[in-house]
C-alpha positions, 0 to 999 in steps of 0.5 A: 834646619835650613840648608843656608841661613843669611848668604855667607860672606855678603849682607844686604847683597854687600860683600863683608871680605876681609882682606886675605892675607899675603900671597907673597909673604914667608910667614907660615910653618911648612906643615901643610906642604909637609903633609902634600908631599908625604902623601905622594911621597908615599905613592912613589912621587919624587919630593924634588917633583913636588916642591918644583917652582917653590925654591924649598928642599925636602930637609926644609920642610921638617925644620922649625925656622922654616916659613913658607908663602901662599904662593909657594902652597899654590905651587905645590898644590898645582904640582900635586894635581899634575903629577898624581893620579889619585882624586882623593890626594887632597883628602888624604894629605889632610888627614895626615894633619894631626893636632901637633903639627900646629905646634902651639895653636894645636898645644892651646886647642889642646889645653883649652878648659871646653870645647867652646873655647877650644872652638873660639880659640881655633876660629880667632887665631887660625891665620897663624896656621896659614890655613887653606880655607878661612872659618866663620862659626855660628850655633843653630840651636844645639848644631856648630856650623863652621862656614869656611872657604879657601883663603886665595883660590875663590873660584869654584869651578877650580881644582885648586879650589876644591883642593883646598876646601877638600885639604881643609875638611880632611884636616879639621876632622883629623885634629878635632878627632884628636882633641875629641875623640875618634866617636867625632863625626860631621852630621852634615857637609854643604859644598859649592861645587858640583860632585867630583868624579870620586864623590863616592869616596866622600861619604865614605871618609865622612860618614855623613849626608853631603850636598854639592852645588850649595851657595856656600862650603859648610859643615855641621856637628852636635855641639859639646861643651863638656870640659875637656880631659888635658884642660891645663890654664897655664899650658893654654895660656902659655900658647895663647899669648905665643899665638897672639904674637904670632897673629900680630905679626901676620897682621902687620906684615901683609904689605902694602897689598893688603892695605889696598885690598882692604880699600878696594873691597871696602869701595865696591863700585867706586874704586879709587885711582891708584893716585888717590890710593897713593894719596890716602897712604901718604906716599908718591904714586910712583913709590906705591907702584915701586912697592907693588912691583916688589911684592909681584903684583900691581894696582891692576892685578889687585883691583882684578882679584877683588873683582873677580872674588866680588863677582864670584859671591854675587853670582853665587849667592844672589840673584843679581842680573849681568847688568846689576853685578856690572855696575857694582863692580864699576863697568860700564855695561855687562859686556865688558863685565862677561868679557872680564869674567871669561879671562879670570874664569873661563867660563861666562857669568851664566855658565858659572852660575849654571854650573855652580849652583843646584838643580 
């Protein structure tokens, strides 16, 4: 089997994002920054160190009603790696994440008839969740690969990112081992980072080949469609239609953000003034701006981020020159490209492709 098939995210060297849900919005149960701050909790790290920034409080976090933004995930996460020691932190917050800390989307993965429709249930509906990375599935004959990556932290070469992504593969191999049973196990994981420091300790939480500097993050299974011993039709679709709700409701609480990135990323290369996103919206400018302002960003700062993520995949996943990612991006030239890329970055166009792809 080959180690990529079609370059994920992008076809015919276009990209094919969909936009990421808010970064702003208080939409997601605090399950995820529960499972962070247990962990340090448990290595002596004080609970008030770790929501820092966040404006939440311990008690908060075991309480139903509360609901949590990306922003306030990213500070935590940000807080974590400041303040502990331990390189596999991310690994083991996520296998803190057993199935029932999901509340109904773990209740219906474990209730579904197979294990196919437990899979197709997970991918659907995981914005619910607020999950770290954002899933794709696909069958190579009698394998499951699902390509995931992490839903606002883009950037290789960031420790956010490789928190996220490590977070998300402890996490998944947590609650499939609870609907499945502990025999589960990865036949393979692709990462598109180099190793870290405590590689070592992947192959030893994962028990399977792992390759680093790929094009694209990855893991694979044996696929099992047997059915599934607490299999319960009324149960599942109890927490169906629950999630259903609950992903319209993301979907329509995105903000006018959303809205913009979506024409953005749809427009690579011929990005729209703001008065003509204005005008496709049907409001003023100025009352676009306002509305901006109030959920903290900009029409700057969103054509920035759609940038940056565009740029990201074509230098990872094509072999597209300086000059070409530029005028796909709308510069002028591949200067004014590489000048943007070292802000967002750190790091210049060919020394992140260097970096980020195999030997």
């Amino acid at each position: 089997m080959a180690v990529m098939d079609k370059p994920h995210g992008l076809v015919n060297g276009n990209a094919t994002h969909k936009s990421p849900p808010s970064f702003e919005h208080r939409m997601y149960s605090p399950h995820s920054i529960a499972a962070v701050v247990a962990e340090l909790e448990g290595q002596g790290v004080d609970p008030i160190q770790v929501l820092e920034g966040t404006g939440l409080a311990a008690p908060q976090l075991n309480r139903h009603t509360t609901r949590v933004s990306y922003r306030q995930l990213d500070q935590v996460i940000r807080n974590a790696l400041r303040l502990s020691g331990d390189p596999a932190l991310a690994l083991r917050a996520g296998q803190r994440m057993h199935i029932t800390a999901y509340g109904m989307y773990g209740y219906a993965l474990l209730s579904s008839a197979t294990h196919a429709e437990a899979r197709d249930f997970a991918i659907r509906y995981m914005r619910v969740i607020g999950p770290f990375c954002e899933c794709t599935l696909s069958l190579d004959e009698d394998t499951i690969c699902i390509s995931f990556e992490p839903t606002h932290w883009p950037n290789p070469t960031d420790n956010v990112h490789r928190f996220a992504v490590e977070f998300a593969l402890a996490a998944h191999l947590t609650a499939t081992r609870d609907r499945i049973g502990s025999h589960f196990a990865f036949s393979r994981i692709l990462l598109d980072y180099p190793p870290p420091p405590h590689a070592e300790l992947y192959e030893k939480i994962f028990e399977c080949p792992i390759l680093f500097r790929q094009p694209g993050c990855r893991y694979e299974h044996r696929q099992d469609d047997r059915a599934i011993e607490l299999a319960d039709p009324r149960t599942h679709a109890m927490a169906r239609e629950m999630c259903e709700q609950l992903l319209d409701e993301i979907n329509r609480t995105g903000g006018i953000a959303a809205d913009i990135r979506r024409i953005l990323i749809e427009q690579p290369g011929r990005y729209p003034s703001i008065e003509a996103i204005a005008e496709k919206l049907e409001m003023y400018p100025r009352a676009l701006r306002r509305k901006l302002e109030a959920e903290g960003t900009s029409y700057r700062d969103l054509l920035a981020e759609v940038r940056m993520r565009l740029a990201i995949e074509y230098l990872r996943k094509t072999q597209m020159t300086n000059e070409e990612i530029a005028g796909r991006l709308g510069y002028s030239d591949a200067a004014n490209f590489r000048h943007a890329f070292i802000r967002w970055t750190g790091k210049s166009p060919s020394d992140f492709r260097s970096a980020t792809r195999a030997p």
